[in-house]
Each structure stands twice: as structure tokens, then as C-alpha cells.
VEXTIMAR-868185 format. One line per 10 residues: number of its first residue (from 1); their letters; for each residue x negated, y negated, z negated of N, C-alpha, C. Coordinates in steps of 0.1 Angstrom, whole numbers. Each point is the difference from the previous one (the first is absolute). Example, Ala and Ser with C-alpha at 12.3 -4.5 7.8 and 13.67 -1.06 7.14 Angstrom:
2
1) as) -132,57,-78,9,-12,0,-9,-12,0 | 4,-11,7,-9,-11,0,8,-11,-8;
***
This chain:
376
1) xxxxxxxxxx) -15,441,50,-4,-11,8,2,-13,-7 | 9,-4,-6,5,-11,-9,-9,-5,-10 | -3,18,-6,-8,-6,-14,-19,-2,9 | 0,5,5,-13,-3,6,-3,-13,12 | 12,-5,3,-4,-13,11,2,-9,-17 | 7,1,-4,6,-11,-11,-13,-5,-12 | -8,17,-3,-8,4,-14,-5,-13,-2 | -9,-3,10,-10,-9,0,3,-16,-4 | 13,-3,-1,1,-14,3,10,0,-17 | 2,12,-9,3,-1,-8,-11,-7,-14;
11) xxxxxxxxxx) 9,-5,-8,-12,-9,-8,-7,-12,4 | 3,-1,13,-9,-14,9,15,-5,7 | 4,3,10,11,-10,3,16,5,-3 | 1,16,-9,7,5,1,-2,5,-15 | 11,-5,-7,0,2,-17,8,15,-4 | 13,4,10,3,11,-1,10,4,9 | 7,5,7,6,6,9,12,12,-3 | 9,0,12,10,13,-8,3,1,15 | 8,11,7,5,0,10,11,13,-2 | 10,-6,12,13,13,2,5,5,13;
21) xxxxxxxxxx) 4,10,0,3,7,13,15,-10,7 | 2,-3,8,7,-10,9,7,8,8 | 13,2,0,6,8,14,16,-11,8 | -5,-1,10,12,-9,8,14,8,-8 | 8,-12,8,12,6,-3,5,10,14 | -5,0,14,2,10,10,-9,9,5 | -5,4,-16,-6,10,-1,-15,4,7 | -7,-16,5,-11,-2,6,-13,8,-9 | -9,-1,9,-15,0,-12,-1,-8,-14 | -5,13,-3,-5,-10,-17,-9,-9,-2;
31) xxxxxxxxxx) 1,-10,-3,-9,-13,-5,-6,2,-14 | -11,0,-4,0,-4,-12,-5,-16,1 | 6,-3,-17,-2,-15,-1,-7,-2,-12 | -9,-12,3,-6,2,-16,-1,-21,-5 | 3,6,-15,-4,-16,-10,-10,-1,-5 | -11,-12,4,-10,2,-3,-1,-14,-12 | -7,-1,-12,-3,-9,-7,-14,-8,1 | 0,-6,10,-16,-9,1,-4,-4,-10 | -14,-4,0,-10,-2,-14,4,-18,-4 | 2,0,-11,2,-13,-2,-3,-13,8;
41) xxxxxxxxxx) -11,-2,5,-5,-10,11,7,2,11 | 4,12,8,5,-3,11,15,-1,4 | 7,0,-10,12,2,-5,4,-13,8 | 9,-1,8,7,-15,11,-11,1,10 | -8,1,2,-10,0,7,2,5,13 | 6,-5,15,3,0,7,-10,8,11 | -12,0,-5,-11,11,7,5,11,-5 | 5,4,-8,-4,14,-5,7,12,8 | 13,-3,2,3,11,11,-4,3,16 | -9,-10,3,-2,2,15,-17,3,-7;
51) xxxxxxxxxx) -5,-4,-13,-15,6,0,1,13,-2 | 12,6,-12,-2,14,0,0,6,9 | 12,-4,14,5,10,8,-15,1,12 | -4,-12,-2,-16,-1,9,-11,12,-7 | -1,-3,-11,-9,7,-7,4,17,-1 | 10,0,2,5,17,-1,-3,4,11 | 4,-5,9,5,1,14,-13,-1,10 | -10,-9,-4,-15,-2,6,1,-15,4 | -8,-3,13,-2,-16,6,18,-4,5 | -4,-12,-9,13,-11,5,6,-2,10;
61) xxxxxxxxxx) -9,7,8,13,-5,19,3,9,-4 | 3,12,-6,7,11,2,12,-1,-9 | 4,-13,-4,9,-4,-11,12,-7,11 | 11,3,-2,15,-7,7,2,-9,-13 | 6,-12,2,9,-6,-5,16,-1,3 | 11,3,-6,10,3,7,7,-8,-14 | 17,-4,10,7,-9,-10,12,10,1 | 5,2,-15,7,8,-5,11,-10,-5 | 16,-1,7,5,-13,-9,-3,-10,7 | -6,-7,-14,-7,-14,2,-14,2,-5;
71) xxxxxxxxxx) -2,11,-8,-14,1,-11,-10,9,14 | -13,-8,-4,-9,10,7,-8,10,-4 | -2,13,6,-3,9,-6,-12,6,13 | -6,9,-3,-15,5,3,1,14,4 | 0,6,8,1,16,6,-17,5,5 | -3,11,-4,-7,6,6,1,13,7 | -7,9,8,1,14,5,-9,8,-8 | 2,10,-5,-9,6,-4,0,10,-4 | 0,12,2,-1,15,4,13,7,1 | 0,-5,11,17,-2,9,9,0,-12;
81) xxxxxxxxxx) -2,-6,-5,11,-12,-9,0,-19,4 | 11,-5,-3,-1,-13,2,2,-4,-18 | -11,-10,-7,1,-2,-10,5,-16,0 | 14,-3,-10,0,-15,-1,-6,-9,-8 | 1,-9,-5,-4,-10,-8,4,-9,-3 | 8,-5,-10,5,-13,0,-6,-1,-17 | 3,-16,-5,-6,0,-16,13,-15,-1 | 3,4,-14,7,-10,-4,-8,-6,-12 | 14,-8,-7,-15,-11,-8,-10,5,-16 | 4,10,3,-3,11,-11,-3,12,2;
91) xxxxxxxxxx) 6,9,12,-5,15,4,1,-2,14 | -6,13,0,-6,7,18,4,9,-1 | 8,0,13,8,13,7,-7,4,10 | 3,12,2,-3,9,13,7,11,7 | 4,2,9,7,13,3,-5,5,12 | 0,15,-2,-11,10,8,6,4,9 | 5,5,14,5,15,6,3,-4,15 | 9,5,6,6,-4,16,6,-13,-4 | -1,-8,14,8,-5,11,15,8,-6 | 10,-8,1,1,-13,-2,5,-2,-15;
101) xxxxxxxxxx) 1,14,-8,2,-1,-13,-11,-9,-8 | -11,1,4,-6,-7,-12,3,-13,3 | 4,-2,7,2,-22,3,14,3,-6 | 7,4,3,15,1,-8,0,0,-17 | -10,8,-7,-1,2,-7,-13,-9,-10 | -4,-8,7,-8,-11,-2,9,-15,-2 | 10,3,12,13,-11,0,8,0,-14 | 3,15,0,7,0,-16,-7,-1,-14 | -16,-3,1,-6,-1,-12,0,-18,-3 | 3,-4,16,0,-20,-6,8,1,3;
111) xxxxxxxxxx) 12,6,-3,14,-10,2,0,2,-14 | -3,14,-6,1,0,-13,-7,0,-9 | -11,-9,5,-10,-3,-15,6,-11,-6 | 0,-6,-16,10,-2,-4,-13,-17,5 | 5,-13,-6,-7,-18,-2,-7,7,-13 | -15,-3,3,-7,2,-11,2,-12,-7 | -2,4,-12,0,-15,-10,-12,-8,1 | 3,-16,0,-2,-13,0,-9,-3,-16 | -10,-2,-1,-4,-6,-17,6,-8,-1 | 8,-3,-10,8,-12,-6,-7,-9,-12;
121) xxxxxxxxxx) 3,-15,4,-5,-1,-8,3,1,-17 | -10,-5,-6,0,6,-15,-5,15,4 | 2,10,3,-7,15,3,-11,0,-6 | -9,9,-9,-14,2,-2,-1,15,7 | -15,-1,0,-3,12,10,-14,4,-10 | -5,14,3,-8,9,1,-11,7,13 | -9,-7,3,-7,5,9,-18,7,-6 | -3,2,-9,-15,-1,-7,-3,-8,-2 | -14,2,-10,-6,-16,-3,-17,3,3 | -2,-14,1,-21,1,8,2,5,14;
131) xxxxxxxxxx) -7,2,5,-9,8,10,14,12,4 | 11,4,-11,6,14,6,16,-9,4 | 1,-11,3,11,-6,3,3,0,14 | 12,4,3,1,2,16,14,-7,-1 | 3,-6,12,12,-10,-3,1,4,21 | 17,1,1,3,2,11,-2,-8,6 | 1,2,18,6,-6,10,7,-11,0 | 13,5,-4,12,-9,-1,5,1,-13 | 9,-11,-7,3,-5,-9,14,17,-6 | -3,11,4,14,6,-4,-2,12,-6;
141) xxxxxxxxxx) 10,5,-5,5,12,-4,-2,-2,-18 | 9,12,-4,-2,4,-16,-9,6,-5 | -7,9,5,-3,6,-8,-16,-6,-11 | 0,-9,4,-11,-7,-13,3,-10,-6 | 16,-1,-3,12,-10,-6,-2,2,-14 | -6,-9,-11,3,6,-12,3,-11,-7 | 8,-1,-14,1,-8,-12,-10,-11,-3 | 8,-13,6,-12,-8,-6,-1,1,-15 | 3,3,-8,0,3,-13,-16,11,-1 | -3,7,9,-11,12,-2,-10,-4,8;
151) xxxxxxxxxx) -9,7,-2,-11,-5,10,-3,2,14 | -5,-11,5,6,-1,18,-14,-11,5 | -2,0,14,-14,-6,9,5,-8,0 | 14,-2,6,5,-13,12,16,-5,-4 | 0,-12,2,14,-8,-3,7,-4,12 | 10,2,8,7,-6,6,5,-16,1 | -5,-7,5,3,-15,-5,9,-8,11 | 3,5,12,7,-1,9,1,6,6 | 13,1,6,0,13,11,17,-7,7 | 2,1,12,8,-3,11,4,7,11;
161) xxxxxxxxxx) 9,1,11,1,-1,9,3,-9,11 | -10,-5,10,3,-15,4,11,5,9 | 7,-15,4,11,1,14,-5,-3,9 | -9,6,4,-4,1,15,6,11,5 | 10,0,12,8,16,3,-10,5,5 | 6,14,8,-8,12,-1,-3,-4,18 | 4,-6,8,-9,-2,14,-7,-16,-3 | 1,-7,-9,-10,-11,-1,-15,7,-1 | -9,-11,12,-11,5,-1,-12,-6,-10 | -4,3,-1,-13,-6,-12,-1,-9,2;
171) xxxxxxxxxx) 1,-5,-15,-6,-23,-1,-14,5,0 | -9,12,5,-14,-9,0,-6,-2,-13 | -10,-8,-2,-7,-8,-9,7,-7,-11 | 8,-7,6,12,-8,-9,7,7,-11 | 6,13,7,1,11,-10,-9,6,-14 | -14,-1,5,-12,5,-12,4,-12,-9 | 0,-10,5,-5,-15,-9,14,-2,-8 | 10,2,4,16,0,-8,-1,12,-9 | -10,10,-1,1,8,-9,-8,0,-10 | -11,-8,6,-10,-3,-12,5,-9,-7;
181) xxxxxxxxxx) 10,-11,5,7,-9,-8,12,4,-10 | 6,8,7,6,9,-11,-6,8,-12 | -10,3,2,-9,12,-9,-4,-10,-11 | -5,-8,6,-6,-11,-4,5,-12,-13 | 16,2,4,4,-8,-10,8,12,-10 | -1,9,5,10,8,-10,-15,8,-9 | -10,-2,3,-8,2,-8,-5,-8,-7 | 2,-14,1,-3,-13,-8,9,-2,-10 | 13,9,2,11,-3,-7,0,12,-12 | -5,15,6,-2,10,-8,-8,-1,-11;
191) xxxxxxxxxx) -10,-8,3,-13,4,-6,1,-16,-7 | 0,-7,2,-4,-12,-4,-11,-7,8 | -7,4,7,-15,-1,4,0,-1,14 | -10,-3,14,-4,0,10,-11,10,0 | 3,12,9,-14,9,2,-12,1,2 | 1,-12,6,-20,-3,1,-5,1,-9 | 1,1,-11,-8,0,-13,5,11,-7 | 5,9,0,9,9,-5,0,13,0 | -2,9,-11,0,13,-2,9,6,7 | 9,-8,-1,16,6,11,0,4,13;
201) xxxxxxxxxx) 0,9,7,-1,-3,16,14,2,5 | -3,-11,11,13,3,3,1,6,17 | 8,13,0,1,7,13,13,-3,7 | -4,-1,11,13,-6,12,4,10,5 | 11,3,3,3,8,9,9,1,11 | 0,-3,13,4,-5,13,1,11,12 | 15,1,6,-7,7,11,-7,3,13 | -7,9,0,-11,-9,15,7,2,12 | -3,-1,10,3,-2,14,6,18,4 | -6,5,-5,9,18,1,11,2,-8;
211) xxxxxxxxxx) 1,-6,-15,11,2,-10,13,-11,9 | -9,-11,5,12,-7,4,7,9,9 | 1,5,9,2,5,10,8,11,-6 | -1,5,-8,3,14,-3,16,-5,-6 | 0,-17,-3,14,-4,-10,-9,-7,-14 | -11,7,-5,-2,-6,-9,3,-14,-3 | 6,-9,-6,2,-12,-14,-5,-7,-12 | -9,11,-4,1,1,-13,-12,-13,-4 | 4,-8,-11,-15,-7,-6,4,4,-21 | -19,1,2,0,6,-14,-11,-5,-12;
221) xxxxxxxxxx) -1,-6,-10,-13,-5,-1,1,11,-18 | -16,1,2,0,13,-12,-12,-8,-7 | 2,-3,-16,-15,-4,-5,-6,15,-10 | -11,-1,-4,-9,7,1,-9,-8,-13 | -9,11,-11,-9,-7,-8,-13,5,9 | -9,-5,4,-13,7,8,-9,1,-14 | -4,11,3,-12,8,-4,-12,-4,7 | -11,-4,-6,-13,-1,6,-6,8,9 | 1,15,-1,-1,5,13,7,6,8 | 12,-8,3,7,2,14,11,8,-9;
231) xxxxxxxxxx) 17,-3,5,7,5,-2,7,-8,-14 | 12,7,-5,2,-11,-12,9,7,-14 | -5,-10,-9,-1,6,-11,11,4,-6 | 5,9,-11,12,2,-10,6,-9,-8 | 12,-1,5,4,-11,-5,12,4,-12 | -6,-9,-11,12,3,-10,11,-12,-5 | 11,4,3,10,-16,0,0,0,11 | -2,-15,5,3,-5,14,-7,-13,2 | -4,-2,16,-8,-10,2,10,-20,0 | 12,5,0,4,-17,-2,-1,-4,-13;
241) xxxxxxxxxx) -4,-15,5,-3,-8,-6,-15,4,-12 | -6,6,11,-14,8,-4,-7,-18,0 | -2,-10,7,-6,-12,-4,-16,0,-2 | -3,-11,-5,-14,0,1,-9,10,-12 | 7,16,-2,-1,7,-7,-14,3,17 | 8,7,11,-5,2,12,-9,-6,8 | -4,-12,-6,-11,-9,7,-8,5,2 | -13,-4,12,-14,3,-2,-5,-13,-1 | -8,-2,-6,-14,-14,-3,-9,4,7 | 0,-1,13,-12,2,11,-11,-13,-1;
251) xxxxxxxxxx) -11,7,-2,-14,-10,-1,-7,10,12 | -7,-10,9,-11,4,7,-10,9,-6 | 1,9,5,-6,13,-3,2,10,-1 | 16,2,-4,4,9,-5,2,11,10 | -2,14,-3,0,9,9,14,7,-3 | 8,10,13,8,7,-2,-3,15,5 | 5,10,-10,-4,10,6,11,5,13 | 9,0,5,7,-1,10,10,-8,3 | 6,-2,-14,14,-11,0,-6,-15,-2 | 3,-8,5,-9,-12,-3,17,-7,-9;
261) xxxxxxxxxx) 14,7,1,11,-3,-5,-2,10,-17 | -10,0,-2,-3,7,-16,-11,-7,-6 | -4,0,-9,-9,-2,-13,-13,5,7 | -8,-11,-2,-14,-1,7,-7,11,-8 | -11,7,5,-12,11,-4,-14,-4,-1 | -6,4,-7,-11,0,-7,-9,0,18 | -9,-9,4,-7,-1,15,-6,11,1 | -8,10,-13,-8,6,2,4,14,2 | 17,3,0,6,9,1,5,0,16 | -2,7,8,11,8,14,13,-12,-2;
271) xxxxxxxxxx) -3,-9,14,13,-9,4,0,-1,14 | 2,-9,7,7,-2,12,0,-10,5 | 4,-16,-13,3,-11,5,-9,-12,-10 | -6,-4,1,-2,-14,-7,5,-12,5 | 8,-7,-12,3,-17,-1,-7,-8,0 | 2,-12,10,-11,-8,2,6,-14,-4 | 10,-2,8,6,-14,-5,15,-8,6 | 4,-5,-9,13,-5,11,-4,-8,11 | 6,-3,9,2,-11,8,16,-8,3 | -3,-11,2,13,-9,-1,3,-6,13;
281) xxxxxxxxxx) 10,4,3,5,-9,16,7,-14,0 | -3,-11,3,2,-11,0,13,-1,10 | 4,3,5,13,2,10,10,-8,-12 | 6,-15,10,7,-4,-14,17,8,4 | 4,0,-19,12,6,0,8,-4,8 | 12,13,4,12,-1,7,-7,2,12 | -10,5,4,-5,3,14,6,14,0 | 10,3,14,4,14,0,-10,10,-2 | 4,14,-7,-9,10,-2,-4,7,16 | -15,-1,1,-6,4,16,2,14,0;
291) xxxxxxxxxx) 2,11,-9,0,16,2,-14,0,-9 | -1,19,-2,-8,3,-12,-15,1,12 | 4,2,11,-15,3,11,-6,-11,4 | 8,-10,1,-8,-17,4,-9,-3,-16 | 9,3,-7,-9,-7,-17,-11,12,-3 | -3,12,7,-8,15,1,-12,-10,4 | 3,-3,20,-9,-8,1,-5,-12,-4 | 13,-5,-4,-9,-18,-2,-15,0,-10 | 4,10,-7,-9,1,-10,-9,9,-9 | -2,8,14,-10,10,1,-12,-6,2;
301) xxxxxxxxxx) 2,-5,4,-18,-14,5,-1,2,-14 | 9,-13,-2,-5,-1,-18,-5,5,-12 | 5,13,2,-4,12,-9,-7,5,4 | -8,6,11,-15,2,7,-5,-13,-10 | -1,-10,4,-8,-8,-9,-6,3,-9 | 9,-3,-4,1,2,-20,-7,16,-2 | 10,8,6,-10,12,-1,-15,-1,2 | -4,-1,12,-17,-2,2,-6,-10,-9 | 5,-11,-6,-7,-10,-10,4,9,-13 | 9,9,-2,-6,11,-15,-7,9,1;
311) xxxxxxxxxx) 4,12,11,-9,13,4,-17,-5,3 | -6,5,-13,-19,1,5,-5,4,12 | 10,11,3,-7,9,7,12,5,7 | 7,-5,13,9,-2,8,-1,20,4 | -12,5,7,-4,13,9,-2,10,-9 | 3,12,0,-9,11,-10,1,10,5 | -7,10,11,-4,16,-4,15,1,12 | 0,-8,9,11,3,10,15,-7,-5 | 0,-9,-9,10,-3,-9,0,-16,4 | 12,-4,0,2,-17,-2,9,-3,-7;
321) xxxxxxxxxx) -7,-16,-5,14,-3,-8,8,-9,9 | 14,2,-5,12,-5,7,7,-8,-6 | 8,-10,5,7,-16,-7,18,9,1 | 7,0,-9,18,6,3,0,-11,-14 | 13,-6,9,9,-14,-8,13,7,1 | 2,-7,-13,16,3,0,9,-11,-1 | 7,-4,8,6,-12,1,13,1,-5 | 4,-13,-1,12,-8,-9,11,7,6 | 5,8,-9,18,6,5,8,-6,9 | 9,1,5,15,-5,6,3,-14,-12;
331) xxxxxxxxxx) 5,8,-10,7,-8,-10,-9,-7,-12 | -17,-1,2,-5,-4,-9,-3,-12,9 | -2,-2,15,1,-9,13,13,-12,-2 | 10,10,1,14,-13,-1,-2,-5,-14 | -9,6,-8,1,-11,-12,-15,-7,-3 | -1,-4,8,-14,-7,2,-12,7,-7 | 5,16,-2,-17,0,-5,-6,6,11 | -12,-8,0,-9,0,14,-15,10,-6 | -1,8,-13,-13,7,-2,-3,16,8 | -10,3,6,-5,10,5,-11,7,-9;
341) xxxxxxxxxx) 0,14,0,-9,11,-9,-10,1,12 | -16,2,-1,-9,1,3,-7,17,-4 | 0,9,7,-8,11,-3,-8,8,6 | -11,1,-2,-16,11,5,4,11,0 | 0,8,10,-4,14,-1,-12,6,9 | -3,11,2,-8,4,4,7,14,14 | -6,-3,8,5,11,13,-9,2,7 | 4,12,8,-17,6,9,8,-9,12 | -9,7,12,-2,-1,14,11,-2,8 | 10,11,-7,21,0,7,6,-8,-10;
351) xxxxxxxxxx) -7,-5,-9,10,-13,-4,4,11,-14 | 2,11,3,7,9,-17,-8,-6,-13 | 7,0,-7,-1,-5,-19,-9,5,-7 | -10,-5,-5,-6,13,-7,-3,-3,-16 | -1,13,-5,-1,-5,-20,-18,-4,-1 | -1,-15,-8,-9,2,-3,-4,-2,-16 | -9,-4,-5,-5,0,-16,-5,-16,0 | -1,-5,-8,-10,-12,0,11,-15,4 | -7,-13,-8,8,-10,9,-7,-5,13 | 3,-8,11,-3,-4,17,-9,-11,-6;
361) xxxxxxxxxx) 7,-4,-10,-9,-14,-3,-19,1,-8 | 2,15,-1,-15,3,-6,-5,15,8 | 2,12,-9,-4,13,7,14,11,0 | -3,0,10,11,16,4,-3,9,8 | 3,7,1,1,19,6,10,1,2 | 0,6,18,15,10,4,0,11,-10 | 11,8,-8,2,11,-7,4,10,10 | -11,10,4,2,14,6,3,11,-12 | 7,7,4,0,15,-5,-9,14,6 | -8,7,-5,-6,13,6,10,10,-5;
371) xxxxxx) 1,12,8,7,11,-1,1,7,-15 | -7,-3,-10,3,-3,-9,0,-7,-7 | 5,-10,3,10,-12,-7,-5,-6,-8 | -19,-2,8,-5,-11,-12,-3,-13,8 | -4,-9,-12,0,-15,11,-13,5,3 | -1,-9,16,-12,1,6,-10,-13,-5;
***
């Protein structure tokens, strides 16, 4: 029953599994209990034990939430067994059998899972490079800890625990913006450089409104070489004091094939994004920072603009082109730099991304694939 409710979800949200026979100490029914290793992406990922136990189990009302402790954990019924669910910041547990052993026995698997580990900084990491890069949930665990001396994806560049205690409730918004400022300067300080322009990406890592809850603390900021199509590159040495080695020279026109934080591509090649132009905010210095969604809007008008005065040919074949700005940092704001990135893309009807060939400012084509994998 185990290997066949489980089969399916191995290789997709379930990397590998082990389980053991469970017996109370008064001699109750047997529990089994099992450790499960989620697939890199969903690893912290606060859905994953109430989606497996849904997805095993069938439709969602048929899912309990129940508090074990203080941690919350996920019960289903299912062929007169009661199955649990809990996931910590690295694995997913489960335990199978009767009332009331498997909750007892669910009790004793989080009192004794051990504090997964925290990335510290300095740490390099290993996750793939391109397109095969998966980077967790949450900022934790070892097992893709390796030698910055060897080759590694990702650098550790900060990492903390804030003092906010464990019944403080969420700062909210204030919280996101204290972290980009943190990320922000400990990446200006790593690298030498400010990201907007930068081969470097820099990844935040915060926790959301479910991590909070659960106790989560943690802030983490990871940089990254991006790869032109998605995902990021092998890195040999290390990215500090990488400098205007990392720069991009963005001129109007340039196309990206998914990373627009990588080395522009040839237009007539499969991309995603074309550069159109900066724009500059007049807002004189020392004006407090308004949040990254007011400067989203202020100046989305403006990039429609600019877009429609480059794109020839705005409509194509069910396709439009679209204005996305990227505005001035937290920390590139408090130091008066006021420049915004300008970029085209192309999207159907629901607004989704689509690859096309050609530049906006002359001729292009959405890029389809036919079943065998030629351009249309």
C-alpha cells in the first residue's frame, strides 16, 4: 500500500523515502513511520505536507489540520488507517496505523527531529547549473554544503537570525523592505557592485506568513552567477569582489534569452525579454523610500510608453507586447540613485510569457514547437 500510494509522487515531489515498523511502548498497534526526502524545490515548503497528504488521500476537505505540540501537522483516513503528516525544514514525515499510536508516534518523530542547519554565511553551495538548477524553499540543510575551494552554484553572503521572539507577529511589508536592505548592502559589499546591472543575482530569503508561524526567523541572502537561460552558472573561485568584471552594458535593444541578470543574445535566437531604455525619477534625494510596488506602479505608464514608441508592431497572431520596469533597489534609492530598466516582452491573452525570435522594434515571431521539435 505504501509503495503504491507513495510510487507516483517519487522523482516529482518525493526524491526518496525509507520507512520502519513502530511499536508503542504498551504494547499498542503498530505504526509504521516513514522519512521522506522532498525534491529540491520543495524542500521548507510549507505546502508540501498538507499537498501530499491531499493528493494521496483525494479532495482537500477530506484533509484535518491538527496541532501536535506547537508544530502543525496534517492527518488523513484512508483505508481504515489514519495517515499523519508533518514536514520539517528539510524532510517529510508520516506515520500510518490506529488511533492513538500513530499521533503518539508522530509526537515522538518532532520532538526528536534534530534544528536543521542554517546556511552560514561564507557557506558555498551546489544546486546545478542552466535550466537543471533547483534551489530550495528555505535557506537550510547540508546536504549541498561544499568547499568553496571546488566547484559550487551559490555563495552565502548573509545569513542571520532576527530577534523577533517566537509569539511576535509579522512586521508585514516593513519586514520585506529591511531585508532587501540587508541583502542589499551585504551584496554591495560582497561583490563590489549594485545588481541592476549585474551578472550576480541576488536571492532573498525570508519567511512567509506560514514559516512565521511555524517559529521560523531565519534571513538569508544567496548570490548566484545567472546563466542566460535560466538558472546559474559554475562558479570557479568565488564571487567577492567579482566588480565590474560582472557588469552588463545594456543598450536599447538588447534581447535576453530568459535571464535579463545575464549576457544579452543574439535577437534572432529564442528569448523572452528585450531592453528598451532606462528611465530616471526626478523625486529629489532624501525622499523616504515609497516600497518596491508604488515605484512598480509609478512607472509602468512610462515604460508602456517607451515600449509602444519602440515596438513596430505592438499585436501579433494572438500575442502582445508588454512594458515590465525594473526599478531602483531599497539601497540604490537611499543613495540617490533614481535609474529604472525598461523591458518588452511578449504575452498571449492570460498575460503568460512567451519566447519569441526577432527584435519589437522591426520583425518578430512567437517561437512554437511541433511535436517534433521543430520551429513552426
Amino acid at each position: 500500500m505504501l509503495n503504491f500510494r507513495l510510487g507516483s509522487f517519487l522523482g516529482t515531489a518525493i526524491g526518496g523515502y525509507s520507512y520502519t515498523g513502530l511499536e508503542s511502548d504498551d504494547g499498542g498497534g503498530k505504526v509504521i513511520g516513514l522519512s521522506m526526502s522532498p525534491a529540491i524545490s520543495l524542500q521548507g515548503d510549507p505546502f508540501l505536507a498538507p499537498g501530499l497528504a491531499g493528493s494521496i488521500g483525494g479532495p482537500f476537505d477530506e484533509l484535518e489540520e491538527i496541532t501536535i505540540d506547537t508544530a502543525v501537522a496534517y492527518r488523513i483516513f484512508l483505508s481504515d488507517d489514519w495517515w499523519y503528516f508533518w514536514a520539517s525544514n528539510t524532510h517529510l514525515y508520516a506515520t500510518v496505523g490506529a488511533e492513538p499510536e500513530v499521533e503518539d508516534a508522530m509526537a515522538a518523530i518532532i520532538d526528536g527531529a534534530p534544528d536543521a542547519y542554517l546556511w552560514q554565511t561564507g557557506d558555498c553551495l551546489w544546486f546545478g547549473v542552466g535550466e537543471e538548477t533547483g534551489m530550495p524553499y528555505s535557506p537550510f540543510g547540508e546536504a549541498h554544503l561544499v568547499d568553496c575551494s571546488s566547484p559550487h552554484t551559490h555563495e552565502v553572503i548573509h545569513s542571520l537570525v532576527t530577534d523577533h521572539g517566537p509569539d511576535a507577529d509579522h512586521p508585514g511589508e516593513t519586514f520585506a523592505t529591511e531585508v532587501e536592505r540587508t541583502c542589499g548592502r551585504a551584496y554591495r559589499n560582497y561583490t563590489g557592485i549594485d545588481w541592476s546591472d549585474s551578472k550576480v543575482t541576488a536571492i532573498r530569503y525570508l519567511p512567509d506568513l506560514h514559516e512565521w508561524d511555524e517559529g521560523d526567523r531565519y534571513v538569508a541572502c544567496v548570490a548566484e552567477l545567472s546563466a542566460p537561460q535560466g538558472g546559474a552558472l559554475r562558479i570557479e573561485g568565488t564571487l567577492e569582489g567579482i566588480g565590474d568584471d560582472a557588469l552588463i552594458a545594456r543598450t536599447p535593444g538588447d534581447c535576453y534569452a530568459v535571464s535579463w541578470h545575464a549576457d544579452p543574445v543574439d535577437c534572432r535566437l529564442t528569448h523572452t525579454t528585450q531592453f528598451v531604455g532606462f528611465l530616471e525619477d526626478p523625486t529629489p534625494a532624501d525622499t523616504a523610500y515609497p516600497g518596491a510596488a508604488e515605484l512598480l506602479e509609478r512607472f509602468l505608464s512610462a515604460c508602456t510608453t517607451q515600449v509602444e514608441d519602440f515596438a513596430s508592431v505592438t499585436d501579433l497572431n494572438g500575442a502582445r507586447v508588454t512594458a515590465q520596469v525594473v526599478p531602483t533597489s531599497v539601497v540604490e534609492w537611499e543613495d540617490d540613485i533614481r535609474t529604472y530598466r525598461c523591458f518588452a516582452a511578449a504575452v498571449n491573452d492570460d498575460g503568460a510569457p512567451l519566447e519569441v525570435s526577432g527584435s519589437f522594434d522591426d520583425t518578430w515571431e512567437i517561437v512554437r514547437f511541433s511535436e517534433d521539435d521543430v520551429t513552426a
